[in-house]
Residue, then its C-alpha position, 0 to 999 in steps of 0.5 A: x522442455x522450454x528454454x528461455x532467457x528469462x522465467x518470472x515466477x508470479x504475476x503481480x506488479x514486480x513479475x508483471x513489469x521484470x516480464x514486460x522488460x525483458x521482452x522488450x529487450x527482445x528476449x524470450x521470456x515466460x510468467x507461471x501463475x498459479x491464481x485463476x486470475x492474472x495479477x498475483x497477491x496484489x489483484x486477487x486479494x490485496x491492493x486492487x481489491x482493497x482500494x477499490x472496497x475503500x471507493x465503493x466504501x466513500x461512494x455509498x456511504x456519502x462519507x465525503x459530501x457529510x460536511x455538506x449535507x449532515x451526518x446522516x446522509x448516505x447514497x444509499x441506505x442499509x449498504x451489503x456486502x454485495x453492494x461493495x463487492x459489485x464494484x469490486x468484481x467490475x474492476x477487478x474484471x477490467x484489470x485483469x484483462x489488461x495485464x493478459x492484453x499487456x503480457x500477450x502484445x509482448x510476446x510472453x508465454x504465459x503458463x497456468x500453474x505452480x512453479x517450483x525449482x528442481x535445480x538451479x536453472x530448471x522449474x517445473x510448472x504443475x497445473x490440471x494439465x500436466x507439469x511442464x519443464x523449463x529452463x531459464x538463463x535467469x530467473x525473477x521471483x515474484x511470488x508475493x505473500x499471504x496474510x500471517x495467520x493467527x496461532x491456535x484458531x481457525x480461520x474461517x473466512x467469516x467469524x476469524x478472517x485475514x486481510x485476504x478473505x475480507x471480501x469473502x464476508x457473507x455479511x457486514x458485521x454490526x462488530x469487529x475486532x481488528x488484531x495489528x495496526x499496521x498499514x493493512x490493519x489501519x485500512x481496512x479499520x477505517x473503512x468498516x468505521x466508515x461503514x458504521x461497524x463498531x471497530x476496536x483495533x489493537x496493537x502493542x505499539x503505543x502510536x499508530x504508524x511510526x513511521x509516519x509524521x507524528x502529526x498526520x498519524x495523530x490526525x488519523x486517530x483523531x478521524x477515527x476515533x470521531x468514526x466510533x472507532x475505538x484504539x487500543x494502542x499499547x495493549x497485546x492480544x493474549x490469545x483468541x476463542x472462537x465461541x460461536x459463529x458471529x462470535x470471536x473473543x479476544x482476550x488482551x494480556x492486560x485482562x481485557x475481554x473484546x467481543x466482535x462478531x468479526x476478527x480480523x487477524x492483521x499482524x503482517x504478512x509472509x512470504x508465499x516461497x513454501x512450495x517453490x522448493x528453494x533448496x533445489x537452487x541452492x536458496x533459503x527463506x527467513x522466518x517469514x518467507x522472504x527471500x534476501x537480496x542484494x542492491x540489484x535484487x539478486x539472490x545468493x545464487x547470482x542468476x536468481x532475482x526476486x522482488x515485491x513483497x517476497x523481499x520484504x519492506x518497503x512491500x508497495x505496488x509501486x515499489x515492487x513494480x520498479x523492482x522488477x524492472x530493475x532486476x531485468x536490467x541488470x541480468x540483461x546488462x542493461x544499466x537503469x537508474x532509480x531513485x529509491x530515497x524518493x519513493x512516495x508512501x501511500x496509505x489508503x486508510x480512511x482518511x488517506x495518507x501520503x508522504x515521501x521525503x523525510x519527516x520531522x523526528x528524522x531531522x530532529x534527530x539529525x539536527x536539520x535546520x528545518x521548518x514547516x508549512x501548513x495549508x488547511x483543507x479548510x482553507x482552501x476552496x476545492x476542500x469546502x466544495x468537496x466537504x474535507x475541511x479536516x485534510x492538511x498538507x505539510x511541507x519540510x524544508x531547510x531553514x536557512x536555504x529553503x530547500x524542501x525536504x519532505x511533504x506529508x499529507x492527510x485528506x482527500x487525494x493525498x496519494x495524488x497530490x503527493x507527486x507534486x513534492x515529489x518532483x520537486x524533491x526530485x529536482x533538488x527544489x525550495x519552496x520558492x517554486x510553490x510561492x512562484x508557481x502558478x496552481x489551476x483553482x479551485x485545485x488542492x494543488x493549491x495547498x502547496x502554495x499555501x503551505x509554502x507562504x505559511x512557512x514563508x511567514x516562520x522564516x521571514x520573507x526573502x527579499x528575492x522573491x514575490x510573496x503575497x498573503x494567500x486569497x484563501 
C-alpha cells in the first residue's frame, strides 16, 4: 500500500496543476492515468489536438493570406489528412514530454492505470502489471469527459464520428453533417469549410452561441456561411441511418433528409466517472457523469475534490487548470484568491472568437448605462498586412464613468488579445487607459485605442483627457 497526502486521479490540465501544487507544499503526492499518453482528455483528444488541426488547417490551406493573394491560393494543394495530423502528432509529441518533465521534477509518482475507489480513502490503480493499492489524505477527481454519443448508430470512427475520433479519419471528406452547434461542433465545422468540405451543421437553437455577443456570433455565421458552410439553426435531428460507408443520412423533425459522407456527432459531452466506482466513497454522478461540488470544489464527501470538465461548465483548459490548483489549497490550508467572474472565453472556430466580461444582452437587462466601441481589423494596419479585414474588437463600457465592462472579439488572435481587457477589467479600468496609452504599431493591440476613440466619439469627449482621432 502507498500512503499519500494527496492522489489525483487524471492527468489533464485540472490533475496536472492540483498535483503540481501539492508537491510544492511539500506534500506526498501521486497521478494514475490510464491513456498511454500524459495529459487526459485535453492532450489526447480535445484541446491540443483540435487547435493544433485548426493551425495545420489556416497554415495549409493559406486561409489568412486570401485577401492578398485571391481565393484560390493555398500552401499547398490537394491537402490529406495525413498532412494535417503530421503537424498534430509533432505537438502532441512535445507536450507530452513536457507534463512528464514537469510531474517528475516535482517528485509526483506517476502510476499507469485505472483508478477506482474501494472506500472513502482507499483507490486501486489496475494496469497490465498488477492492481496497486492506495490510500490518500485527500483525493482530487480529475477524470475529465468523452463525447456524448448518438443513440441508436454505431460510431465507427470514419462514416459516424465524434469530437474524439476526428483525427482517426482515413480520409478528408468531400461532405460532412455536423449534429450540435456547441463550441466543439462550431469548431470543427468551421475548420472543414475551411478546408473546402461542403458542412451542414445543425442545431435546435435558433442562434449560434447564445451565450455569445449577439454581434460577434452573428459575424461568425456570416464567415461561415461565405466558407460554404450551410447553418440549420432551429431545426433537430430526427434519427440518424448509416446506409453505407461514406454514407450517413440524417433525417431532420422537420422532414429534411441531409446526405454526408462524414457525420459528426457533437451534442455535448459526459462525464468519464463510470468506472471509478463512486458509490464506494460514498459519491454519485448526475446524468451526465458530473460530479457536483461546492465553492472550494469539494464533493459531499468533505476530503474528496474534483475539478475540470468532470464538473461541468465552464469546461475550458484554463478553467480547469485554476481549478485544481485551487482545490490543493484549500485541502492543504493554504488560502489562494481567483477571480472567476474574469475568466477569458475562447472560442477557436474559424475565425476565433474571445470575450471575457460581461456583453450587451446582460447590461441591457440589468439597465446598465453602457456603450460601445468598435475597432475594424480593416482599419488597422496590422489586419491589411495579415489579409483580415473581417475581425472586429468591441469594448463595453459605462456611459457615464467610463468604466470598461467587457470586450469581445472575432478575428485573427482574438484569444490573444483578449488579455489585454482582461487586465484592465482586472484593475477596475476605463477606457481612458486605451486612449492614453501608448500600443507598438503595427499591433492588433492597436484596435483597443481605436475602439476606445470610437466609443470616445458616442459619449462626447471628456474634457480631462487628450483625445486625437485615430491614423488609421
Amino acid at each position: 500500500m502507498l500512503d499519500l497526502d494527496l492522489l489525483v486521479i487524471g492527468s489533464g490540465p485540472s490533475g496536472q496543476r492540483a498535483a503540481v501544487q501539492a508537491a510544492k507544499l511539500g506534500k506526498k503526492v501521486a497521478l494514475c492515468e490510464h491513456s498511454p499518453r500524459l495529459g487526459g482528455v485535453c492532450m489526447n483528444t480535445g484541446t491540443i489536438p483540435s487547435k493544433t488541426f485548426r493551425e495545420a488547417v489556416l497554415h495549409l490551406t493559406g486561409l489568412r493570406q486570401r485577401q492578398l493573394y485571391g481565393q484560390s491560393y493555398h500552401v499547398k494543394e490537394d491537402l490529406t489528412i495525413a498532412d494535417l495530423i503530421f503537424h498534430c502528432e509533432h505537438v502532441l509529441k512535445t507536450q507530452a514530454e513536457v507534463v512528464r518533465d514537469q510531474l517528475r521534477r516535482n517528485g509526483i509518482t506517476v502510476l499507469r492505470g485505472r483508478g477506482r475507489f474501494i472506500g472513502p480513502h482507499d483507490v486501486e490503480v489496475e494496469s497490465d502489471n498488477g492492481t496497486t493499492h492506495l490510500r490518500a489524505k485527500f483525493i482530487v477527481l480529475a477524470t475529465g469527459t468523452e463525447a456524448a454519443r448518438p443513440p441508436d448508430v454505431d460510431v465507427d470512427g470514419q462514416t459516424v464520428i465524434t469530437s474524439d475520433n476526428v483525427l482517426g479519419l482515413n480520409a478528408l471528406p468531400r461532405t460532412m453533417t455536423v449534429v450540435g452547434a456547441g463550441v466543439i461542433g462550431i469548431e470543427y465545422a468551421s475548420m472543414f469549410a475551411a478546408l473546402g468540405v461542403k458542412v451542414t451543421l445543425v442545431d435546435k437553437r435558433p442562434r449560434l452561441l447564445d451565450f455569445v455577443d449577439s454581434e460577434i456570433a452573428e459575424s461568425l455565421s456570416y464567415q461561415m456561411r461565405g466558407m460554404g458552410a450551410t447553418l440549420r439553426l432551429g431545426e433537430e435531428v430526427d434519427k440518424v441511418q448509416v446506409e453505407g460507408p461514406q454514407r450517413a443520412v440524417a433525417t431532420l423533425k422537420s422532414g429534411k433528409k441531409i446526405v454526408s459522407e462524414v457525420l459528426l456527432y457533437s451534442v455535448g459531452r459526459v462525464g468519464t466517472s463510470a468506472t471509478l466506482q463512486l458509490d464506494k466513497a460514498g459519491l454519485e454522478a448526475d446524468a451526465r457523469g458530473r460530479v457536483k461540488v461546492d465553492k472550494h470544489f469539494r464533493t459531499t464527501v468533505p476530503h474528496i475534490y474534483a475539478v475540470g470538465d468532470l464538473i461541468g461548465f465552464p469546461a475550458l483548459a484554463s478553467t480547469s487548470s485554476e481549478q485544481g490548483r485551487l482545490a490543493a489549497c484549500h485541502a492543504f490550508g493554504l488560502t489562494a484568491a481567483s477571480m472567476p467572474e474574469l475568466l477569458p472565453f475562447g472560442i477557436y472556430s474559424v475565425p476565433e472568437i474571445s470575450m471575457v466580461g460581461r456583453h450587451e444582452e446582460e447590461l441591457t437587462a440589468e439597465g446598465i448605462p453602457y456603450e460601445t466601441g468598435i475597432a475594424r481589423y480593416r482599419e488597422i494596419v496590422r489586419g491589411v498586412m495579415l489579409g483580415d479585414d473581417s475581425g472586429l474588437l468591441k469594448l463595453l463600457f459605462h456611459r457615464e464613468t467610463r468604466r470598461l465592462l467587457g470586450v469581445h472579439i472575432i478575428g485573427t488572435s482574438a484569444t490573444e488579445l483578449v488579455h489585454i481587457g482582461q487586465a484592465v477589467l482586472a484593475f477596475g479600468g476605463t477606457i481612458d487607459y486605451f486612449v492614453g496609452n501608448v500600443f507598438n504599431y503595427p499591433t492588433f493591440a492597436e484596435c483597443y485605442k481605436v475602439a476606445a476613440l470610437d466609443g470616445y466619439n458616442k459619449v462626447g469627449r471628456s474634457e480631462d483627457a487628450a483625445v486625437t482621432e485615430p491614423s488609421e
